[in-house]
C-alpha positions, -999 to +999 in steps of 0.1 A: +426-354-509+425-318-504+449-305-474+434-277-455+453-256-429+435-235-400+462-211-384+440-189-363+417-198-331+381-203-347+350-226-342+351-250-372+318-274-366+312-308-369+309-313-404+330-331-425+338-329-461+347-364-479+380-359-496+395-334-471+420-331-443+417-301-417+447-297-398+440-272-372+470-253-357+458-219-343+485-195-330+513-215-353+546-192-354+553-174-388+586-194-394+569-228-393+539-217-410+564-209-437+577-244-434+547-263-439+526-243-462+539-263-493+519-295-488+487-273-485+462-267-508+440-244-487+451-220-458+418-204-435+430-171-411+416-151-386+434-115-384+466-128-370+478-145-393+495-120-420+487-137-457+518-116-473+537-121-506+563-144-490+544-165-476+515-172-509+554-173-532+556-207-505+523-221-511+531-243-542+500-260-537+480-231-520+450-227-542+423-207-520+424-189-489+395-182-465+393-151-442+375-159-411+355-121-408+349-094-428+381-078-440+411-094-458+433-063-450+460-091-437+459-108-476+481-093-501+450-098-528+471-082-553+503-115-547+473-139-545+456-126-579+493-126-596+494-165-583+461-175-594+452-181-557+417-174-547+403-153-517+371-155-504+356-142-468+324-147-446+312-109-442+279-116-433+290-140-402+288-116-375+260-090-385+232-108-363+252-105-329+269-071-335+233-057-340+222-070-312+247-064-291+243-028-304+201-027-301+215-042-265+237-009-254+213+013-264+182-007-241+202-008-216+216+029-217+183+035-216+167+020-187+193+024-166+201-011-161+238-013-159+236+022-132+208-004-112+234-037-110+261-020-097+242+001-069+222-032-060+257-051-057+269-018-036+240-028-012+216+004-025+183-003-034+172+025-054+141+030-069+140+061-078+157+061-114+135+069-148+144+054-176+137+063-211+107+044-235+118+034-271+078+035-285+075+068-306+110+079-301+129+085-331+158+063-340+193+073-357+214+054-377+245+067-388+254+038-416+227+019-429+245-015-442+242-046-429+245-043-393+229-008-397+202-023-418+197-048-389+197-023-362+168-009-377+141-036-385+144-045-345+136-005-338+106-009-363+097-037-338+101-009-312+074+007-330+102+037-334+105+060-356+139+054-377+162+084-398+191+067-410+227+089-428+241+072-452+257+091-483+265+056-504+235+035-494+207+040-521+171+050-514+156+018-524+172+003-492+162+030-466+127+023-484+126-014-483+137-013-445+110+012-437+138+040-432+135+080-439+172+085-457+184+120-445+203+143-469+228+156-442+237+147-409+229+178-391+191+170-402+191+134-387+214+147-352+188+176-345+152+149-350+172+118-334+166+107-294+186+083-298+221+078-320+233+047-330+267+042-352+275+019-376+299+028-401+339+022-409+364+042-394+380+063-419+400+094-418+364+109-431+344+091-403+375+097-371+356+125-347+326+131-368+308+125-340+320+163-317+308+183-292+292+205-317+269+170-331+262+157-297+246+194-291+224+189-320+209+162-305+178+166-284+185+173-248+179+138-233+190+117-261+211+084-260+241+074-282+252+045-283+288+034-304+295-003-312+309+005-346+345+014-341+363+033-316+374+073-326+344+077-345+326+095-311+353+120-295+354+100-265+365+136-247+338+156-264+316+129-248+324+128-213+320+170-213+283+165-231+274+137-206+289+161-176+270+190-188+236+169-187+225+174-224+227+132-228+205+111-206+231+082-216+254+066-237+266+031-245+301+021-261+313-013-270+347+002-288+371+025-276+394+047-297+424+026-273+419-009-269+417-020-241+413+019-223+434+029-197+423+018-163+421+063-150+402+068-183+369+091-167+343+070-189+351+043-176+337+051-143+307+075-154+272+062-140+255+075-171+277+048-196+275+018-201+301-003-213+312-036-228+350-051-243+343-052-280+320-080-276+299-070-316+310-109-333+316-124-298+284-149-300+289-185-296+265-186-327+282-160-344+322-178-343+301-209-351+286-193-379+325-177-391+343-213-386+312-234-405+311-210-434+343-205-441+356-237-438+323-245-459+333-219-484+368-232-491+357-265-495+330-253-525+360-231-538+385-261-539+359-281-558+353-250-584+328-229-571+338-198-576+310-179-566+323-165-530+353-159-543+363-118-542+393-121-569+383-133-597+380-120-635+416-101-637+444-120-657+473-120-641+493-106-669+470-074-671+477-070-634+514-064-639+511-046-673+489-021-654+511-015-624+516+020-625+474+027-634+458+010-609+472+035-583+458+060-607+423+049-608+424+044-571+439+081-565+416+096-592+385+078-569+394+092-543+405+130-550+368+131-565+348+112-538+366+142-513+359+169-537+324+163-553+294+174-531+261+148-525+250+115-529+270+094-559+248+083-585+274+074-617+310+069-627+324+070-658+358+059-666+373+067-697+408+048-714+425+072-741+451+060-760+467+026-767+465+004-733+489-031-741+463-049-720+427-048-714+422-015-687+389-023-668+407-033-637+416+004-635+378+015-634+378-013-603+407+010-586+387+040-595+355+024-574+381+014-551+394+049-544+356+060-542+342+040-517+377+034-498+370+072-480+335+060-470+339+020-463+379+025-449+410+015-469+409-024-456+374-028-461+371-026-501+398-043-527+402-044-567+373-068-569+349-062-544+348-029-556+323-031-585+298-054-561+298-027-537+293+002-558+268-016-572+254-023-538+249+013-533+234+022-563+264+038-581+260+029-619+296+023-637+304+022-672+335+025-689+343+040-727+372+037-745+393+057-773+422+059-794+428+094-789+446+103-759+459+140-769+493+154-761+496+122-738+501+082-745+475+064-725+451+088-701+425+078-675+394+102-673+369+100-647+337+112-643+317+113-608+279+124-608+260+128-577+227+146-568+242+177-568+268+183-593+291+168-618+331+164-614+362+151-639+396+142-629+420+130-656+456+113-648+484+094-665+513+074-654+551+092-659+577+070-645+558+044-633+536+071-614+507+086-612+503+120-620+472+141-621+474+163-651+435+178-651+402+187-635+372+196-648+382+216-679+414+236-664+446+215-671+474+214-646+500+189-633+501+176-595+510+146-579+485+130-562+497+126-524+496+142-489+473+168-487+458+190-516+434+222-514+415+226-543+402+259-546+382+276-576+384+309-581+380+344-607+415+349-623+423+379-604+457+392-588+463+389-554+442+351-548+471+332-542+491+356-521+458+361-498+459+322-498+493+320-486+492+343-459+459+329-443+476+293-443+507+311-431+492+323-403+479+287-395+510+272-397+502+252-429+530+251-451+526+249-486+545+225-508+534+230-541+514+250-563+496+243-598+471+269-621+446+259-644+423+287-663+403+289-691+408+326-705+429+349-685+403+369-664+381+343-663+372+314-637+404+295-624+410+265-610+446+263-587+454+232-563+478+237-532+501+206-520+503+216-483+524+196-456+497+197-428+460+188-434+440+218-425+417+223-393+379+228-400+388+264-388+413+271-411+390+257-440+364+278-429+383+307-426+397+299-466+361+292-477+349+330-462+378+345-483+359+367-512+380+355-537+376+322-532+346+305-548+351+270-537+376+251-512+384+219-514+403+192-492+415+163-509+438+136-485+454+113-508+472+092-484 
């Protein structure tokens, strides 16, 4: 008899599996769920409940547990992987109802109809209100994965035209959903009538949606955000929506959840509004409880096939401590730092590794998609699926000869526009970046780094300094990489405050500056 244990609010269904006992206690306190976890063999969470070290060290029977959603940001995968417990998730749950929910907004925004209910409740009966038609209009998507994906079969239904923004989503998707793939974002803002978001907040996504983008946007055009809140500057909004360059908007998320009651979108007659309401579905919470309580069940009796951390040994999880924040760092200074669309990595293991390395290439992936997909949203082994997802080939290569150093990770990133290398090794038990491209340096990979390529002349750095100076920036470190000495030079800058897009600008229009960088490590 298998021993299951719900601990969150969640729609289960009305099946039953021979051979197993569901006990479901949603909203149990963290002190008993302590106490009782021992005589489980299965645990199944919502968000609430925080699947930490401690409490999977309790679980001496705990042999799966199922996330109720999309993330597992509240599941220590790494103390689950160490304890041979397995994690799997329902991702695809909720992409029906958060697309239409989304398609919803943006109908609505359109025709006016949430303007129409409250003026008819008021006691006005006003007729006089044109709406917007969806037939021939052009559709953007910023994010075309599932939901995104979604999103835009029902505006091909619409008989609209659909752009869709997406740097890690491969071409053979935008084709196979009928989608034109745009390049850059600019291109898709300044052809789309109407904007629709669907993509992770991440410190890369937070505001990317200004004043300056909602100006590139048709006069007349609708946007519509039921992704998450901060990706629209909700202030930035308001002022376009004033000024009468949007006809409307539509937001499900807001950057504070819930808003405050005085906040001025709240009460604008051009928005329409609803409380986070993307999974809220009575088929949808049906659909999250039957599948994962279904997908426990088939993990319990072996299946392993839903499960997202699988194929590391234990042992080469602990041996590899100290590189798996190395992959994961060298992933991410080069997904900040390498222009275009990713195409290939390559991740190279020099030297003499005790255990078998390829779960550092997984960090790597992790580090690359984490600045696209957010930092909760991608782990060690759903990595590899989703790079694959996007059309990112991955191979690793391995050699005895690690130069000057013990054990070094290299890593190549390719896109459709150029060709980057980062290379790192562990001292101390940390990681330390120690090359890029072909200039050697040393720097350790945190805060805030400006990368910045230049002609090995005097006087780069100190014009550098001054500019950032000026700007308040302070600058913590400083390593130099050249080739010969009057030749092309590479130096990275540890600064204490992340740069504004002015002050980047402003290093980028420096003459003897070829190329600036901004790399945040976390």
């Amino acid at each position: 008899m298998w021993r299951v244990l719900v601990s969150d609010d969640m729609r289960l269904g009305d099946v039953k599996y021979p051979g197993v006992l569901v006990d479901y206690r949603p909203g149990i306190a963290r002190e008993e769920l302590l106490e009782v976890i021992p005589a489980y063999d299965a645990l199944i969470t919502r968000s609430r409940t925080q699947v930490d070290a401690e409490l999977l060290g309790r679980g001496k029977r705990l042999k799966v547990v199922g996330r109720g959603g999309v993330g597992v940001d509240n599941v220590d995968l790494e103390a689950a992987s160490r304890l041979g417990i397995l994690v799997v998730n329902v991702p695809e749950a909720n992409t029906r109802s958060a697309a239409e929910l989304a398609f919803g907004l943006l109908l609505a925004a359109a025709r006016g109809i949430a303007l129409s209910d409250r003026k008819i409740r008021e006691g006005e009966w006003d007729r006089k209100f044109l709406g917007l038609e969806l037939k021939g209009k052009t559709l953007g998507i910023v994010g075309l994965g599932r939901i995104g994906g979604q999103v835009a079969r029902f505006a091909k239904g619409f008989e609209m035209r659909v752009l869709a923004y997406d740097p890690y989503i491969p071409r053979t998707r935008a084709e196979s959903l009928g989608v034109e793939l745009m390049e850059h974002l600019e291109d898709l803002l300044r052809q789309s009538h109407f904007l629709t978001l669907h993509t992770p907040l991440t410190e890369e996504t937070r505001g990317m949606i200004g004043r300056r983008e909602l100006y590139l946007l048709p006069r007349g055009a609708v946007v519509v955000n039921a992704a998450r809140g901060g990706i629209v500057d909700e202030k930035a909004l308001l002022e376009v929506l004033e000024e009468g360059h949007l006809f409307a908007a539509g937001l499900d998320v807001f950057s504070q959840e819930p808003p405050p009651k005085d906040h001025p979108l709240l009460h604008h007659p051009k928005v329409v509004l609803t409380a986070h309401l993307g999974a809220n579905t009575l088929e949808a919470q049906e659909r999250v409880g039957e599948a994962i309580l279904e997908r426990v069940v088939r993990t319990l009796e072996g299946d392993l096939s839903y499960a997202l951390n699988t194929g590391f040994d234990p042992e080469a999880l602990a041996a590899l401590r100290g590189f798996l924040p190395l992959g994961e760092a060298l992933g991410k200074l080069l997904a900040q730092i390498t222009k275009g669309r990713p195409q290939a990595l390559e991740v190279s293991f020099l030297g003499q590794f005790d255990k078998d390395p390829e779960p550092i290439a997984s960090a790597v992936a992790k580090g690359l998609l984490a600045r696209v997909l957010g930092e909760g949203a991608v782990n060690l082994v759903s990595a590899r699926p989703l790079l694959k997802d996007r059309g990112i080939g991955l191979v690793t290569r391995r050699s005895e000869e690690a130069g000057e150093y013990a054990r070094l990770v290299e890593v190549r990133l390719t896109t459709d526009q150029e060709e980057r290398r980062a290379r790192g090794v562990v001292m101390g038990g940390k990681p330390r970046l120690v090359g890029i491209d072909d200039y050697a340096l040393e720097v350790v990979p945190e805060g805030y780094l400006l990368v910045c390529v230049n002609y090995d002349r005097p006087g780069v750095v100190g014009q550098v300094g001054t500019l950032l100076g000026e700007a308040g920036v302070n600058i913590a470190g400083m390593q130099l990489g050249r080739d010969v000495p009057g030749g092309r030079a590479l130096f990275v800058l540890a600064v204490d405050q992340k740069p504004t897009p002015e002050v980047l600008e402003a290093l980028r229009a420096l003459p003897v500056l070829e190329r600036v960088d901004l790399a945040e490590m976390g």
